[in-house]
MIPA-788747 format. One line per field, with one value per residue: residue in one letter; residue number from 1; x, y, z of N, C-alpha, C in turn. Coordinates in Angstrom, 1 decimal. Atoms other than C-alpha are relative to their C-alpha. Example, Ala and Ser with C-alpha at 12.3 -4.5 7.8 and 13.67 -1.06 7.14 Angstrom:
r: (a;s)
k: (1;2)
n_c1: (0.9;-0.9)
n_c2: (-1.2;-1.1)
n_c3: (0.0;0.0)
ca_c1: (12.3;13.7)
ca_c2: (-4.5;-1.1)
ca_c3: (7.8;7.1)
c_c1: (0.9;-0.8)
c_c2: (1.2;1.1)
c_c3: (0.0;0.8)
***
This chain:
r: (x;x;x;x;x;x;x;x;x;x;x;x;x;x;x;x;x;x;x;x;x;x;x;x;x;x;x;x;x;x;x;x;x;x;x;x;x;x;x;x;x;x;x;x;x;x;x;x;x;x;x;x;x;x;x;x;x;x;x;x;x;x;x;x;x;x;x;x;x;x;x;x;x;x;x;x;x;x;x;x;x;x;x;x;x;x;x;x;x;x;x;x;x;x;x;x;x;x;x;x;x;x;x;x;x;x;x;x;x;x;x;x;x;x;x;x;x;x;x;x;x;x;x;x;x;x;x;x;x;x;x;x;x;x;x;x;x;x;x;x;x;x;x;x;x;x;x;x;x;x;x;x;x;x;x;x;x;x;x;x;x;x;x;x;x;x;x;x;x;x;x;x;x;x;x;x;x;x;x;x;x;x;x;x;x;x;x;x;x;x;x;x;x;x;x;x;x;x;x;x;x;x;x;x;x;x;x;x;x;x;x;x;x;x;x;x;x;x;x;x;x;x;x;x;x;x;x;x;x;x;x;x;x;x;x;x;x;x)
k: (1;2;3;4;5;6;7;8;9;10;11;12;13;14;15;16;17;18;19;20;21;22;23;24;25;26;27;28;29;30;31;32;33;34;35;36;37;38;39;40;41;42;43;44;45;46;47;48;49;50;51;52;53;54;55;56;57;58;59;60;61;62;63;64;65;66;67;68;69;70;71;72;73;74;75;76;77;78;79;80;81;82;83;84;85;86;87;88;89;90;91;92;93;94;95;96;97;98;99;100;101;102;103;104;105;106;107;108;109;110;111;112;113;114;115;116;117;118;119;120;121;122;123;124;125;126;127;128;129;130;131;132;133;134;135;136;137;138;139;140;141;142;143;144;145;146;147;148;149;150;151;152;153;154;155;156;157;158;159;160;161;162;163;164;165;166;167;168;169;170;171;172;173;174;175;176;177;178;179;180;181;182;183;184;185;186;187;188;189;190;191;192;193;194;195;196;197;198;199;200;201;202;203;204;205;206;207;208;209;210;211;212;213;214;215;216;217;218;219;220;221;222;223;224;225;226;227;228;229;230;231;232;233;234;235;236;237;238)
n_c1: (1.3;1.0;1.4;0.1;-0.3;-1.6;0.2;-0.5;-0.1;1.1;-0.3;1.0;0.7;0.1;0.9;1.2;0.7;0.9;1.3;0.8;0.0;1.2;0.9;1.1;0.6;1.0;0.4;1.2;-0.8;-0.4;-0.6;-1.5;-0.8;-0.6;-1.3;-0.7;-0.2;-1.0;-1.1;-0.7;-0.5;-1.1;-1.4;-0.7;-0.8;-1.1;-0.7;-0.3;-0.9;-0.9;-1.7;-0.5;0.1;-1.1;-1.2;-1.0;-0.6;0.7;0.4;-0.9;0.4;0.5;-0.2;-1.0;1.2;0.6;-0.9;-0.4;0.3;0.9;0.9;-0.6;0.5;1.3;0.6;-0.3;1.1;-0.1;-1.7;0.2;1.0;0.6;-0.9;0.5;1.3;1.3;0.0;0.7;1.4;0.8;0.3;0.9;1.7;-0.2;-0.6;0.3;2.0;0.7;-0.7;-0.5;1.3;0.7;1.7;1.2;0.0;-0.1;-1.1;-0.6;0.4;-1.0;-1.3;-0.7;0.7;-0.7;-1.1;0.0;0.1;-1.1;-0.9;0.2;0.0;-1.7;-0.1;0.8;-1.2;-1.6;-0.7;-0.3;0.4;1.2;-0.1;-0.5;1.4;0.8;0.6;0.1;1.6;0.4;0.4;1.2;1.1;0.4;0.0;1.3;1.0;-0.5;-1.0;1.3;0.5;-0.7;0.8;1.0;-0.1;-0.6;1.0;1.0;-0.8;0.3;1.3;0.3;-1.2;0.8;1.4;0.0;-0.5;-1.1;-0.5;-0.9;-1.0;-1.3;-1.0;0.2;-1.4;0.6;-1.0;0.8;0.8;0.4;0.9;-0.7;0.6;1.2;0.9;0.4;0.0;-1.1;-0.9;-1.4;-1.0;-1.8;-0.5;-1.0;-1.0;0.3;0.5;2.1;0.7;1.4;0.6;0.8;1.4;0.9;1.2;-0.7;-0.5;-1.7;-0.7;0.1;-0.6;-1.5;-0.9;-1.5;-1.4;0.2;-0.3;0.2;-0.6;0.6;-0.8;0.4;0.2;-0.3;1.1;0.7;0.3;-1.1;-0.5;1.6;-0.6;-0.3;-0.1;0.3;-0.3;0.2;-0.1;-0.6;0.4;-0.9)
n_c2: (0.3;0.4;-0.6;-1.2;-0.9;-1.4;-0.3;-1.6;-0.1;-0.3;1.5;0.5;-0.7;-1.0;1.0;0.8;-1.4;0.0;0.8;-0.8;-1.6;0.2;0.5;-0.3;-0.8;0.4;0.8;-0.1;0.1;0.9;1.0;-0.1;-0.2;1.1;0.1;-1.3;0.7;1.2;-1.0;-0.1;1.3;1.1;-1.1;0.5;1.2;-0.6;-1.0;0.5;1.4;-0.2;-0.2;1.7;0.5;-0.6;0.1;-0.4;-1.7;-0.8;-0.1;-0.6;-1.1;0.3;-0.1;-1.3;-1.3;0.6;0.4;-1.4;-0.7;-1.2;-0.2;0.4;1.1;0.5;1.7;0.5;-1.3;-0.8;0.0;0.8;0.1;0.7;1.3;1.7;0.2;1.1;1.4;-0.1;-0.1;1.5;-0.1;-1.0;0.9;1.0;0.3;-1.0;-0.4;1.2;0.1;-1.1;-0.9;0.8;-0.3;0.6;0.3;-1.0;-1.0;0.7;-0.8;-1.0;0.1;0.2;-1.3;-1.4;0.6;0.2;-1.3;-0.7;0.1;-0.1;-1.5;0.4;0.8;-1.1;-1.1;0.5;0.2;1.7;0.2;0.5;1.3;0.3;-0.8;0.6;1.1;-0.8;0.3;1.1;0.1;-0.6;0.3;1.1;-0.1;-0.3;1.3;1.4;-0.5;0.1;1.0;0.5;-0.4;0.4;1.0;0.6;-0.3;1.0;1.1;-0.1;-0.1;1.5;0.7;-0.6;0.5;2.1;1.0;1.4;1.2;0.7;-0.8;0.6;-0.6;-1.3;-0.4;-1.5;-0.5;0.0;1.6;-0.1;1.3;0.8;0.7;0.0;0.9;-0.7;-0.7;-0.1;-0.9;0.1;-0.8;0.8;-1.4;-0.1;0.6;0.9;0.8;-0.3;0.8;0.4;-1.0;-0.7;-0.2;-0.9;-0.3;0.0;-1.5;-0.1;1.0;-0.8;-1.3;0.5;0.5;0.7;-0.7;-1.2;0.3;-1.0;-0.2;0.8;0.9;1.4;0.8;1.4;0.6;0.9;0.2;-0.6;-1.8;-1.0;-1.1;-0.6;-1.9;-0.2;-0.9;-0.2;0.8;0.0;1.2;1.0)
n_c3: (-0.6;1.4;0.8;0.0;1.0;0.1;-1.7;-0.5;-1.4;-0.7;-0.8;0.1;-0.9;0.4;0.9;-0.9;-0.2;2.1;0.3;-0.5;0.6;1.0;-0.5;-0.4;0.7;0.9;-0.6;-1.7;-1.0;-0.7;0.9;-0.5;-1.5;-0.4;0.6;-0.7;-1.4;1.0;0.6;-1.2;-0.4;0.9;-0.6;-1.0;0.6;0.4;-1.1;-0.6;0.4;1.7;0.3;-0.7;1.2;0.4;-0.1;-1.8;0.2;-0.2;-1.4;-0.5;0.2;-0.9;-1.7;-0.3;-0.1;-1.1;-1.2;-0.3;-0.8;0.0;1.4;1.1;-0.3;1.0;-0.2;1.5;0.9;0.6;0.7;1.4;0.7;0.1;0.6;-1.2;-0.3;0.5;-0.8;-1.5;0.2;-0.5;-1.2;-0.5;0.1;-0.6;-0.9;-1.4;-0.3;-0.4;-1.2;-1.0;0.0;0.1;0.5;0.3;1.3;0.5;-0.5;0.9;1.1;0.1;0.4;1.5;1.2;0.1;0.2;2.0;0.5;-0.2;0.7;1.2;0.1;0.1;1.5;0.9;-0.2;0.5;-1.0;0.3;1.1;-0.1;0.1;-0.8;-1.3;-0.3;-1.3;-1.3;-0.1;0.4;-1.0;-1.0;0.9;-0.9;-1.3;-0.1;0.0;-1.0;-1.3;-0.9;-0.8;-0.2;-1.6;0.1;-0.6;-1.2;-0.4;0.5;-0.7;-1.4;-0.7;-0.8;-0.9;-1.6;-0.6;0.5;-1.5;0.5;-1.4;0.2;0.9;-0.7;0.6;0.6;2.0;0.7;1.3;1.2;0.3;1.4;0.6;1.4;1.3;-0.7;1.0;-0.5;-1.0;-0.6;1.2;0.0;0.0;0.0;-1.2;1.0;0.0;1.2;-1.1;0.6;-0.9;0.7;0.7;-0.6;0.5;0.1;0.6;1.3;0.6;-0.4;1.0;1.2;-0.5;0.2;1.6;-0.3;0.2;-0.5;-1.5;-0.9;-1.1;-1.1;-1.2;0.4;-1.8;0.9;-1.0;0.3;1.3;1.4;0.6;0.5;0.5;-1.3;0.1;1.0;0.0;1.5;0.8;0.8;1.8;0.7)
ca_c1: (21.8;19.2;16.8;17.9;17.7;20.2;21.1;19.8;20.6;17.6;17.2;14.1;12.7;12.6;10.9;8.4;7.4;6.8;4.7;2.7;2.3;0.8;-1.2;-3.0;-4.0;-5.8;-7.1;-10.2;-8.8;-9.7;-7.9;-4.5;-4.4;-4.1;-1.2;0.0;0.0;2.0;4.7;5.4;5.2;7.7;10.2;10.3;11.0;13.9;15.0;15.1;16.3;17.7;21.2;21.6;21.3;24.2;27.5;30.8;31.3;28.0;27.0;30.6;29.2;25.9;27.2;29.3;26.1;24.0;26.6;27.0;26.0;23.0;22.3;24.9;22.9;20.8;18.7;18.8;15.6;17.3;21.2;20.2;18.6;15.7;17.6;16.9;13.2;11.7;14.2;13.0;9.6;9.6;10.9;8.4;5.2;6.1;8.1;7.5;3.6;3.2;5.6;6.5;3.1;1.0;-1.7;-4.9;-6.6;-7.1;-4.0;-2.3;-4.0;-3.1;0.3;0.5;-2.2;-0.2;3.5;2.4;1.3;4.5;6.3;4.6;5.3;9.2;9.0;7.1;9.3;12.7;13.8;13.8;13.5;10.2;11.0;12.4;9.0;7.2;7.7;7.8;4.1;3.5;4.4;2.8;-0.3;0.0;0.7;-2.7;-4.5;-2.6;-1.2;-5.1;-6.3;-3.2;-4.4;-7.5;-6.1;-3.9;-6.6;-8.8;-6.2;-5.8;-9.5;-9.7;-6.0;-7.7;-10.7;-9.3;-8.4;-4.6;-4.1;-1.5;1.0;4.8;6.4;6.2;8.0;7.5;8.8;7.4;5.5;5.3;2.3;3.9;1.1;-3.1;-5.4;-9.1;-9.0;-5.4;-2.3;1.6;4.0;7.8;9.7;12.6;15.2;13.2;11.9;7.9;5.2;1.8;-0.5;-2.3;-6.1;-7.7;-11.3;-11.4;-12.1;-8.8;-7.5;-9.1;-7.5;-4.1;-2.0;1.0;4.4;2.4;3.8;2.3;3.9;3.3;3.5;2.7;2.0;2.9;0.0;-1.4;-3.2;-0.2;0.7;-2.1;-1.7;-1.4;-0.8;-1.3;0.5;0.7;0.7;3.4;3.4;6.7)
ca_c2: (-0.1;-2.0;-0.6;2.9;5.6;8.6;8.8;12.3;14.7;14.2;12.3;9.8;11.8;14.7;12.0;10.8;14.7;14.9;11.8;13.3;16.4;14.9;12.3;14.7;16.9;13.9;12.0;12.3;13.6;10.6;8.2;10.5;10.2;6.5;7.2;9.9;7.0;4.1;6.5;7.3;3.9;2.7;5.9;4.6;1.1;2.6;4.5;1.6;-1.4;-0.4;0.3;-3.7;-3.8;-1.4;-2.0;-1.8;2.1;3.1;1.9;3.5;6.7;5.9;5.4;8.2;10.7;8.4;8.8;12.4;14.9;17.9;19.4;17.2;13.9;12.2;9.2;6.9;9.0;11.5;10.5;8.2;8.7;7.2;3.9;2.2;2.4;0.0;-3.0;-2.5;-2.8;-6.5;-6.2;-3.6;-5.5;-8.9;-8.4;-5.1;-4.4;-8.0;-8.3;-4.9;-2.8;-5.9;-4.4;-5.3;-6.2;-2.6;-1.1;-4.5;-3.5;-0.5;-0.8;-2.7;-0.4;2.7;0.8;0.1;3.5;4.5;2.7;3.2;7.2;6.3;5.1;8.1;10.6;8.9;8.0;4.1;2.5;1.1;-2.5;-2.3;0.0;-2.5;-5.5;-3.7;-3.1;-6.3;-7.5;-4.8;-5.6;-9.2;-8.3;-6.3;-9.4;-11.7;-10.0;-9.5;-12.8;-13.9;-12.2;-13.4;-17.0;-16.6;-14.7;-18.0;-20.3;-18.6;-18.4;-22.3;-22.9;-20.7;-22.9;-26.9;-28.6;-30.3;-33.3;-34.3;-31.8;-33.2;-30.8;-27.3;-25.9;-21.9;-20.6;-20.2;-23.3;-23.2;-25.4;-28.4;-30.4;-30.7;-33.3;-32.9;-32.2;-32.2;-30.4;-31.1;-28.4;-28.0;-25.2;-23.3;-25.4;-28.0;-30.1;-31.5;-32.2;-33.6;-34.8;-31.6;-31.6;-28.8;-27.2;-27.6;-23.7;-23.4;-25.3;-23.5;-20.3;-22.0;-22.2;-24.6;-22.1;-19.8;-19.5;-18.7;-17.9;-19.8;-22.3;-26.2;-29.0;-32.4;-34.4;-37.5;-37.1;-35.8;-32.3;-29.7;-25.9;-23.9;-20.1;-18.7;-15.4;-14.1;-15.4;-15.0;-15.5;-17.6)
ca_c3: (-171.8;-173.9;-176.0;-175.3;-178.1;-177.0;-172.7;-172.6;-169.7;-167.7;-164.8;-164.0;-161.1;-164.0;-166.6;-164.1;-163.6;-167.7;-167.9;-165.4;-166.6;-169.8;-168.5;-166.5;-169.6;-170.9;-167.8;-165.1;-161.8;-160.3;-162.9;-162.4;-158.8;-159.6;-162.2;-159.8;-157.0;-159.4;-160.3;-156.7;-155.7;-158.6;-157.6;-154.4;-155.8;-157.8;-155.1;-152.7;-154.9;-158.3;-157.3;-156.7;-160.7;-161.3;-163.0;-160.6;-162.2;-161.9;-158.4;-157.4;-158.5;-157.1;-153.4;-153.4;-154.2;-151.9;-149.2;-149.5;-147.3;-147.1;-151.1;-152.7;-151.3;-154.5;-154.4;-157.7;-159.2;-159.4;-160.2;-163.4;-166.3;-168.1;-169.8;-166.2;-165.9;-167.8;-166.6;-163.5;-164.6;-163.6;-160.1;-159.5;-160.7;-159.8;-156.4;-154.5;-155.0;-154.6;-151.4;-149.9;-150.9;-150.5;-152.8;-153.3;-156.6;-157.8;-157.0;-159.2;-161.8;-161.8;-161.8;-164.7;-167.0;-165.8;-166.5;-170.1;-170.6;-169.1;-171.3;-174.6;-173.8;-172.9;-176.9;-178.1;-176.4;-177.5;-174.5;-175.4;-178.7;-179.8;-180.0;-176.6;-175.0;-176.8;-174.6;-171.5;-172.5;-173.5;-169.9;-168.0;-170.1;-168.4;-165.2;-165.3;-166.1;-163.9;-160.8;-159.3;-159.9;-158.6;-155.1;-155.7;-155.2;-152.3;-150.6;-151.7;-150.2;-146.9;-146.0;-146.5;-144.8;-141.8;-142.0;-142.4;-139.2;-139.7;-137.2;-136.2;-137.8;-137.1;-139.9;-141.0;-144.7;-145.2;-148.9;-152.3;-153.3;-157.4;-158.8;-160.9;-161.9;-160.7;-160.6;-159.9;-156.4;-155.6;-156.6;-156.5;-155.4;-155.4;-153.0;-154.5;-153.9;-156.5;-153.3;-154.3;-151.9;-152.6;-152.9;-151.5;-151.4;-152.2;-153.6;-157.2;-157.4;-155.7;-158.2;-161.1;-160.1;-160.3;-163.2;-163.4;-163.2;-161.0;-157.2;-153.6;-150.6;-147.7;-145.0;-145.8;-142.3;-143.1;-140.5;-140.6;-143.6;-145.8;-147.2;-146.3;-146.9;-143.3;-144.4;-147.6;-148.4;-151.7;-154.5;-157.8;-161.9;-161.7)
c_c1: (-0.9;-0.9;-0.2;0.5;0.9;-0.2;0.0;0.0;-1.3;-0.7;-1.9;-0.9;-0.7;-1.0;-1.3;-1.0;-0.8;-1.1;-1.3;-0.8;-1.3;-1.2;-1.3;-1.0;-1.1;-1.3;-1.0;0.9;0.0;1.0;1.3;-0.1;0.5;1.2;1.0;0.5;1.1;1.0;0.8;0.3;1.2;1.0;0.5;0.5;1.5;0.6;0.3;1.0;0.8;1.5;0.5;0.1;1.3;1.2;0.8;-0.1;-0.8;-0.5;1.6;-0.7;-1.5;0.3;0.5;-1.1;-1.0;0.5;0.3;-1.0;-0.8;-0.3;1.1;-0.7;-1.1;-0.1;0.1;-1.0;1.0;1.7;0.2;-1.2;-1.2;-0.1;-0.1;-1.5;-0.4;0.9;0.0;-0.9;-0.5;0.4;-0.9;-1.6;0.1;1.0;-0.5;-1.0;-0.3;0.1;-0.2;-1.1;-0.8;-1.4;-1.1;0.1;-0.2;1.2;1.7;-0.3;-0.2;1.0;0.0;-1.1;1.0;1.8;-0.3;-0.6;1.1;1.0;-0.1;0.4;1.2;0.5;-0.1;0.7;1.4;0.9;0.2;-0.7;-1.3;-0.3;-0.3;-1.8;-1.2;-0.2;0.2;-1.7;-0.5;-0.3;-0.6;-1.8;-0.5;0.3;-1.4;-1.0;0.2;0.4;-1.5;-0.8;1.0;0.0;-1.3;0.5;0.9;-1.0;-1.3;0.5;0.1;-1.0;0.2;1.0;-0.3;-0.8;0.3;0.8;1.8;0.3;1.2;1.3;1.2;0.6;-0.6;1.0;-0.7;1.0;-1.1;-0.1;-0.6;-0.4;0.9;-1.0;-1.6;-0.7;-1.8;-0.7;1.2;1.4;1.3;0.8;1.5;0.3;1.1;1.0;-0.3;-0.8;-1.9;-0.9;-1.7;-0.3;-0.8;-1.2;-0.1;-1.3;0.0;-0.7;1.0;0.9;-0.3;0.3;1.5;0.2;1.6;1.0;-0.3;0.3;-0.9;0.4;-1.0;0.7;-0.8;0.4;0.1;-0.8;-0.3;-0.5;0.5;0.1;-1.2;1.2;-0.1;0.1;0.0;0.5;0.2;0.1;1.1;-0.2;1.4;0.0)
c_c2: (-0.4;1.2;1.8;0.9;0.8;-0.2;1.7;0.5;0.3;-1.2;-0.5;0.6;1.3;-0.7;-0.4;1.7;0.4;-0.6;0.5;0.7;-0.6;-0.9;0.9;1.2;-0.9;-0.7;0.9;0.6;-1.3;-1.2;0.5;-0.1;-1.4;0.3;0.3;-1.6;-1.3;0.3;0.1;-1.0;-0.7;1.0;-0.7;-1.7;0.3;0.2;-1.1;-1.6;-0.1;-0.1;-1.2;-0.6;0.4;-0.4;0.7;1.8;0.6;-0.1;0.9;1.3;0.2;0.5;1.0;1.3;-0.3;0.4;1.7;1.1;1.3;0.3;-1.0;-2.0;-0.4;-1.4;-0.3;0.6;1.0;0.4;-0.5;0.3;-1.1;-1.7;-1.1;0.1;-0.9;-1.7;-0.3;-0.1;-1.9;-0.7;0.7;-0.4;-1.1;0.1;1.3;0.7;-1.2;-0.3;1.1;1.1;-0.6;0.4;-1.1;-0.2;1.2;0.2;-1.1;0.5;1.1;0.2;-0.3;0.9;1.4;-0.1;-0.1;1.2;0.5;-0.7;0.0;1.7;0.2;-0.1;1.5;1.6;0.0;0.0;-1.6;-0.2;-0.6;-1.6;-0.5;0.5;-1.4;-1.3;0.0;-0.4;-1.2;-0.7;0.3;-0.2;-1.8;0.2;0.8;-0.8;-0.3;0.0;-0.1;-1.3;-0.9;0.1;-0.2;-1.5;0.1;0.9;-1.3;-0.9;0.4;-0.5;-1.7;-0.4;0.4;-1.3;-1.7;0.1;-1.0;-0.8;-0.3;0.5;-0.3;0.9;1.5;0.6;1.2;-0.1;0.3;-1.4;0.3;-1.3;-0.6;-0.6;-0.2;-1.3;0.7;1.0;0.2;0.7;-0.6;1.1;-0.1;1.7;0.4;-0.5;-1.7;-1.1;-0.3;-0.2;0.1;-1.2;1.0;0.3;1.1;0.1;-0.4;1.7;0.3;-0.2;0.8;1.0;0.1;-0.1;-0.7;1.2;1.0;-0.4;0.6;-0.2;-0.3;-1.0;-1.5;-0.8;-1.5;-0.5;-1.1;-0.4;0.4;1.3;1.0;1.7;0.9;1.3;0.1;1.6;1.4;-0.7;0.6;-0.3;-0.8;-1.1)
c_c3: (-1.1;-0.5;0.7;-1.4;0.1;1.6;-0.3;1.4;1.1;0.5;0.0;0.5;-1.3;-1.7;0.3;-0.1;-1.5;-0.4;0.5;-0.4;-1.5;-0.1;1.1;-0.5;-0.8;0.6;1.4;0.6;0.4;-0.4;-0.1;1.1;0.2;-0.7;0.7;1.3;-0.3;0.0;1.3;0.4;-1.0;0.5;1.3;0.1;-0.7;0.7;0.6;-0.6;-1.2;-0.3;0.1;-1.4;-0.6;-0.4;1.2;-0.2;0.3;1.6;1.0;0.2;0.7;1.4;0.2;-0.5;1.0;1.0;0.7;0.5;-0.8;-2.1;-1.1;0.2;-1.4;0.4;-1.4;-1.0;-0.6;-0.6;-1.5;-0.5;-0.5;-1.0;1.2;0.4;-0.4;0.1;1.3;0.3;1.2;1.4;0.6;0.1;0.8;1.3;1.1;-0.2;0.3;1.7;1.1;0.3;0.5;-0.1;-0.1;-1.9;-1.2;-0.1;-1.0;-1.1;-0.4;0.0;-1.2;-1.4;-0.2;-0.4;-1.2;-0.6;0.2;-1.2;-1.4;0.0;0.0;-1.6;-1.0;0.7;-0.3;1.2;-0.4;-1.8;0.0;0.2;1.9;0.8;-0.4;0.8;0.8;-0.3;0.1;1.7;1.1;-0.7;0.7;1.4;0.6;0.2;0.8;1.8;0.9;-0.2;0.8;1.8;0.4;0.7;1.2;0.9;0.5;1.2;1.2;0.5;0.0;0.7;1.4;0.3;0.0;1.3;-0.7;1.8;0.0;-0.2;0.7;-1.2;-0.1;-1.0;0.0;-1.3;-1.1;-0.3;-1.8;-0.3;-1.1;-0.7;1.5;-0.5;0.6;1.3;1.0;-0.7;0.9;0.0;0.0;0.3;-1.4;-0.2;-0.5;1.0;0.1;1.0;-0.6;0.4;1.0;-0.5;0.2;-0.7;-1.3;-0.2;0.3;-1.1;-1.5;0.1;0.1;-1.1;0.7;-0.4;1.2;1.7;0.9;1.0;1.2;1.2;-0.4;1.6;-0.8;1.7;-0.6;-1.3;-1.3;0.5;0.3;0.3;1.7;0.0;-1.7;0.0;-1.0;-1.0;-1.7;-1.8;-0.1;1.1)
***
């Protein structure tokens, strides 16, 4: 496993409890209940999608504690150590607080403040090497920045896809729509299966709120007047 220093015996659920523990000898109450509330939300990410990362040996072993009945039943918290936390970091930020939580703009940034604390302390306990904790941080450090204006714009884009009249509308395309290229009142997208449509007018704050690479989930209406945007859902950094 990358950027692990020793697999000691001690699982994540019993790692998560540690951090805890000393984060709340340094921190406000109210500033741990957000740590307190990240932690739980990433366990239950782990828990629900981690085992889909597993080699064939370890998901064997996995399902077969998964599968097993009354005190011998464990969830992935608490069957694996802390060697799978931090590459998990970037389905957790970017996919299931964006998707499955569908936080707000607080509750993004917090994730990623409390994820790059989590993982500078993974470093400083010797659970992961430092190289490896450090660009963990690094990314939860941008996902702090990026993840809440990132709900900012599809937030932005609904309200006007709510409020624009489309005539005419003879198609409809749902998916992720990743920005390829802007001009100043229109933009060019392209689905995941590389497919572009454009041009679509929008605001130019809309537009300044966009970065080329960054995706948002949606629905696009092909009418009369072209490409316009129709739902607006979340929004992504790839």
């Amino acid at each position: 496993m990358a950027g692990v220093v020793r697999e000691l015996k001690v699982s994540i659920e019993e790692v998560f409890q540690q951090f805890l523990a000393d984060q709340r000898e340094r921190l406000r109450p109210k500033t741990f209940s957000k740590y307190r509330d990240i932690i739980e939300l990433f366990t239950h990410c782990l828990n629900e999608y981690a085992s889909s990362g597993l080699a064939a040996a370890e998901r064997k072993r996995f399902d077969q504690a998964y599968r097993a009945k009354g005190q011998a039943h464990r969830e992935f918290c608490q069957l694996f150590g802390p060697e799978h936390i931090l590459g998990n970091l970037g389905e957790f930020l970017n996919y299931f607080m964006i998707r499955k939580v569908m936080a707000g703009t607080e509750l993004l940034q917090a994730a990623g403040t409390v994820t790059k604390r989590l993982a500078k302390w993974l470093s400083e306990r010797g659970y992961v090497d430092e190289a490896y904790a450090a660009a963990a941080a690094e990314g939860s450090g941008t996902a702090a920045a990026v993840l809440p204006r990132l709900r900012v714009l599809a937030d932005r884009l609904q309200e006007y896809a709510a409020g624009t009249a489309v005539r005419g509308a003879e198609q409809r395309v749902e998916g992720h729509f990743r920005l390829v290229r802007t001009e100043v009142v229109r933009v060019w997208v392209e689905d995941q299966g590389g497919a572009e449509y454009g041009p679509i007018p929008l605001p130019a704050d809309i537009i300044g709120r966009w970065r080329v690479g960054w995706s948002v989930s949606g629905a696009l209406v092909n009418g009369r007047q072209g490409w316009r945007f129709a739902e607006a859902w979340n929004g992504y950094p790839y």
